[in-house]
C-alpha positions in Angstrom: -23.3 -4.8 -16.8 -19.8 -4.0 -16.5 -17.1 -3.3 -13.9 -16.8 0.4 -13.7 -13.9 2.7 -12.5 -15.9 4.1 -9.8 -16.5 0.6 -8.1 -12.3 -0.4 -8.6 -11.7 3.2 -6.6 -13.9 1.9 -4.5 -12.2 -1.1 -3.8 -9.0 -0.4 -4.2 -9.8 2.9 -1.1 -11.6 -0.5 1.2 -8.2 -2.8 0.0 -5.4 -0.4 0.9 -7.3 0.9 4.4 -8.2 -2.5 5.4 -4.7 -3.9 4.6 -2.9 -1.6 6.6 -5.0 -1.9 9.8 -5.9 -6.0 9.9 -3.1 -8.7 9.6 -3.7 -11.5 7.8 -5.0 -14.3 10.2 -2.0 -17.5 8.9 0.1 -14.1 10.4 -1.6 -14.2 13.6 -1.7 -17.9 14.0 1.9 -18.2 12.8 2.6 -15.3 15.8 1.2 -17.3 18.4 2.8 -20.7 17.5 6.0 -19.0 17.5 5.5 -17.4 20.7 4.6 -20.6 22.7 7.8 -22.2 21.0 9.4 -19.1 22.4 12.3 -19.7 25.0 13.3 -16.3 25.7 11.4 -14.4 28.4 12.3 -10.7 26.3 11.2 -12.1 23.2 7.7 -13.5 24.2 6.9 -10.2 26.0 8.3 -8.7 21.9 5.7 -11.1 20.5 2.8 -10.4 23.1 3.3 -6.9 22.6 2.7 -6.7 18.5 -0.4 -9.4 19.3 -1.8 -6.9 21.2 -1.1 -4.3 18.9 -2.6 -5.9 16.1 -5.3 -7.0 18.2 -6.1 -3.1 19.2 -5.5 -2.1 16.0 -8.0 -4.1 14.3 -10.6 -2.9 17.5 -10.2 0.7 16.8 -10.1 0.7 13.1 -6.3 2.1 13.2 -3.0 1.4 11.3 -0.9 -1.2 12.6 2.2 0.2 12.4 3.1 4.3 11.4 5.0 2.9 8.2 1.6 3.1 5.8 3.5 2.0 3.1 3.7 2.7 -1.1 1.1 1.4 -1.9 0.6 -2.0 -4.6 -1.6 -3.7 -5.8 -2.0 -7.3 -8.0 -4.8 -7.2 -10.7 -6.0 -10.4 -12.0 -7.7 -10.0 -14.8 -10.9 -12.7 -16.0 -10.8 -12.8 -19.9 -14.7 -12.8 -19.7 -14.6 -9.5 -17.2 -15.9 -6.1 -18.9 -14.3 -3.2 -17.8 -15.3 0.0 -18.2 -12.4 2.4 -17.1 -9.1 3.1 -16.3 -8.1 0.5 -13.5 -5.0 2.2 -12.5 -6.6 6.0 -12.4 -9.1 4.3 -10.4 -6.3 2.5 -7.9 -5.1 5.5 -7.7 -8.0 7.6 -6.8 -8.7 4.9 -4.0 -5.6 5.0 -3.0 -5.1 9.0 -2.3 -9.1 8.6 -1.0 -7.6 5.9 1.7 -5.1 8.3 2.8 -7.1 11.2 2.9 -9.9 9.7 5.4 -8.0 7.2 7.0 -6.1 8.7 7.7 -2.4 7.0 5.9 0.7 9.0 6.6 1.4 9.9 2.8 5.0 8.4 2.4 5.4 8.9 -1.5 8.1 11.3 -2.4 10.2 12.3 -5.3 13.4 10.1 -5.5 15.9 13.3 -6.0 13.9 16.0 -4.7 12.3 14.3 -2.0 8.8 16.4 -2.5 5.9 14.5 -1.0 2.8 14.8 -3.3 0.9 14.1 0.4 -1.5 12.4 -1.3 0.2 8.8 -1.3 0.3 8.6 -5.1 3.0 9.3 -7.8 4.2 8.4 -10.9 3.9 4.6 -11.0 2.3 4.6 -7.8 0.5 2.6 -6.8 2.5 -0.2 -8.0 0.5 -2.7 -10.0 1.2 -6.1 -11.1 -0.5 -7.4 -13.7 -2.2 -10.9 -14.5 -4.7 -13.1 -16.7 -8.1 -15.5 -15.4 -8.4 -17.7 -18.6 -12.0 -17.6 -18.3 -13.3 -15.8 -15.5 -16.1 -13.1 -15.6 -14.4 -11.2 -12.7 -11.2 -9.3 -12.1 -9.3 -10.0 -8.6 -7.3 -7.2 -7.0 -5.5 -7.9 -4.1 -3.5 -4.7 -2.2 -0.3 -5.4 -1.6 1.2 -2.4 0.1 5.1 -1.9 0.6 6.7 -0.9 3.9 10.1 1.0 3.9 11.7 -0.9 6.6 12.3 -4.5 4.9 12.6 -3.1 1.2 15.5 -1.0 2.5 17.2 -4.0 3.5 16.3 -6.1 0.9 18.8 -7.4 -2.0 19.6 -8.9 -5.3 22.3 -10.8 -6.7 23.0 -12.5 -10.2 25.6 -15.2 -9.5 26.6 -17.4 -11.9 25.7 -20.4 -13.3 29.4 -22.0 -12.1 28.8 -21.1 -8.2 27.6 -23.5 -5.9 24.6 -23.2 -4.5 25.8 -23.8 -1.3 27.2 -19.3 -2.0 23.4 -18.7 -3.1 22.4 -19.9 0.6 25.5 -18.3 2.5 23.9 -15.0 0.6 20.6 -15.3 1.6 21.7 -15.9 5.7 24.2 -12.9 5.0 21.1 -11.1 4.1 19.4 -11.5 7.2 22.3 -11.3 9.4 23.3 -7.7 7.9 19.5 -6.7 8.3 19.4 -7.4 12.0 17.0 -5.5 13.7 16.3 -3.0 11.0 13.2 -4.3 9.0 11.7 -5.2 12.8 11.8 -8.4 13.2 10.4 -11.4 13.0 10.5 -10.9 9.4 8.5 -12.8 6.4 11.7 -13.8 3.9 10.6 -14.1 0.4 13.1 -15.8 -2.1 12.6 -14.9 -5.9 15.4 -17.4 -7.8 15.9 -17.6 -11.6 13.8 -15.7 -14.0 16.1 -12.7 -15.2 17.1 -9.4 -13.6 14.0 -7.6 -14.7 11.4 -10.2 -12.8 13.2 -12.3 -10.2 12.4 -9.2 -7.6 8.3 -10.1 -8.7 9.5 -13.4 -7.5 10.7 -12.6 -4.6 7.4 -10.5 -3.6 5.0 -13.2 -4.9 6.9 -15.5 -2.3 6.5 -13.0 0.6 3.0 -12.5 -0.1 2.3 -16.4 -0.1 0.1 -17.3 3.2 2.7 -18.7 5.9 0.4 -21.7 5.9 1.3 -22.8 2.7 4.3 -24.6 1.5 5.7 -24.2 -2.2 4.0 -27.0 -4.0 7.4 -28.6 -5.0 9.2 -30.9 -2.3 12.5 -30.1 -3.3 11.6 -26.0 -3.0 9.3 -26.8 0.2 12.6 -28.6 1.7 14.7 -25.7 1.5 12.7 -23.2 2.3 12.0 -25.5 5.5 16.1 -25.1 6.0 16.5 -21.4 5.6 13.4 -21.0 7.9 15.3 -23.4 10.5 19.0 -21.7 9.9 17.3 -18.1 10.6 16.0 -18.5 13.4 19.6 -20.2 14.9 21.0 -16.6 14.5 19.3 -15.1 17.2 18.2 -12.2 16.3 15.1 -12.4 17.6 11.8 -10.1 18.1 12.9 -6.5 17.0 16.2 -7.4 17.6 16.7 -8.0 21.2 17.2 -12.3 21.2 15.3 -15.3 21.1 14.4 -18.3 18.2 12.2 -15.9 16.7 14.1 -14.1 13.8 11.7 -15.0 11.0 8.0 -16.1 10.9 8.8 -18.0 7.2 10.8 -18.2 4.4 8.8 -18.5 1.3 10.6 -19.3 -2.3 9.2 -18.6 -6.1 11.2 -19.4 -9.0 11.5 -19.6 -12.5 13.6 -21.2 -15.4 16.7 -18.3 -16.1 19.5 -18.0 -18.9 22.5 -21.2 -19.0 25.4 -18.7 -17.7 23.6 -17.1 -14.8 21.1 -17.4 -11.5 19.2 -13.8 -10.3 18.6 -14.2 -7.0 16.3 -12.0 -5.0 15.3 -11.6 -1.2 12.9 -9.7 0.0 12.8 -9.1 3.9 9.1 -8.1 5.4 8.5 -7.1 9.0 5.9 -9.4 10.5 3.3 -6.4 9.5 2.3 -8.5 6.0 -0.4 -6.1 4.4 -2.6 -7.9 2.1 -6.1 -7.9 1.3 -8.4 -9.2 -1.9 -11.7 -8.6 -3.5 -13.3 -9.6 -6.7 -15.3 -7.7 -8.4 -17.8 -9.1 -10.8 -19.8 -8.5 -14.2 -22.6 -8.4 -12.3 -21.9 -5.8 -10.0 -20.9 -8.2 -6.9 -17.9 -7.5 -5.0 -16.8 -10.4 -2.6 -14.0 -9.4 -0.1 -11.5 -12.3 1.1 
């Protein structure tokens, strides 16, 4: 047997829809510690408020926020998996299916003319990112989808190699502090560092993407990512804005070695609305949903 395109349309309609109506339960959990740390009286009512929209949400099989987002996907794929299709024609088609029965507000448009296609796709989207399973007899797709409110706020810098790092973290807090309430806060801060211009923004979405529960594997990364997450949430921000400890949920870091002269550095802001859902889908014809 094989994996055919009909079954990743399949998947890829169940992925998109189920990622933009249930939140990730480490985002949940991470919600509700926050909120009992909470000292501000506005800003646990804030946090109450999208529990129980997220909560409803989930009940009534609706989106969990208006902004349906572009919508991504990451494709793992087993070097023992057959294929048998086109896996972004069939993203695609699961993708405009999503938004047709859903139904998605259709957000793709044209970047000059502003034309929506109203069927959620375009050239290059969905977005796909691409990766190898040495071994496995299965290819993992997990959606991904991209909301408008933290990407418009997000940034990229390539400093060089003769700035302290000290300017790299005075960047990142002047990130947040010029994104304010904008991207909805609390906010899900992924750092991307190193690589080169062309891949530190991949980074940067890997880290955002990374459950809340989970630290970056190296102390010295974990430590500072532990830092930022503390020096946010001293601005005071708060829930969408209006004050409290709660200006971030996490601040997750990826990196990768870079050229001598120069450090890309990448931060991409999320609301607290992480979308992401994963299946794999086997040789055999099984698809197991995480």
């Amino acid at each position: 047997m094989s994996i055919t395109e009909a079954v990743i349309a399949q998947v890829g309609q169940k992925l998109y829809s189920n990622a933009i109506i249930d939140l990730p339960q480490d985002i949940i959990d991470r919600l509700k510690e926050m909120r009992d740390a909470e000292t501000s009286e506005l800003a646990r009512i804030q946090l109450d408020t999208i529990l129980k929209n997220a909560s409803l949400a989930k009940e009534k099989n609706n989106v969990v926020c208006q902004d349906t987002c572009i919508s991504s996907f990451k494709v793992k794929i087993g070097t023992k998996a057959r294929i048998d299709g086109d896996i972004v024609k069939a993203l695609r088609d699961g993708t405009a299916l999503a938004t047709k029965t859903l139904p998605a507000i259709p957000h793709c448009v044209h970047p000059i003319t502003r034309e929506n296609t109203g069927t959620g796709t375009g050239p290059y989207v969905p977005i796909v990112h691409w990766d190898v399973i040495p071994g496995a007899e299965y290819v993992e797709i997990t959606a991904q989808p991209v909301g408008g409110g933290g990407d418009i706020v997000s940034t990229q810098k390539m400093f060089s190699a003769y700035e302290s790092f000290a300017s790299v973290k005075k960047f990142i807090i002047d990130t947040v502090v010029e994104a304010g309430s904008k991207p909805c806060p609390p906010m899900v801060i992924g750092i991307g560092l190193g690589s080169m211009f062309e891949y530190v923004n991949r980074l940067a979405k890997d880290a955002v993407m990374r459950p809340l529960n989970k630290r970056h594997p190296e102390k010295m990364i974990a430590d500072l990512e532990e830092e930022l997450f503390a020096l946010i949430n001293e601005l005071g921000i708060g829930p969408m804005g209006l004050g409290g400890r709660t200006t971030c949920l996490a601040v997750n870091i990826e990196y990768g070695d870079t050229h001598t002269p120069m450090l890309p550095v990448a931060v991409k802001i999320n609301c607290w609305a992480i979308r992401r859902k994963t299946a794999r889908l086997y040789n055999d014809g099984t698809v197991q949903y995480f």
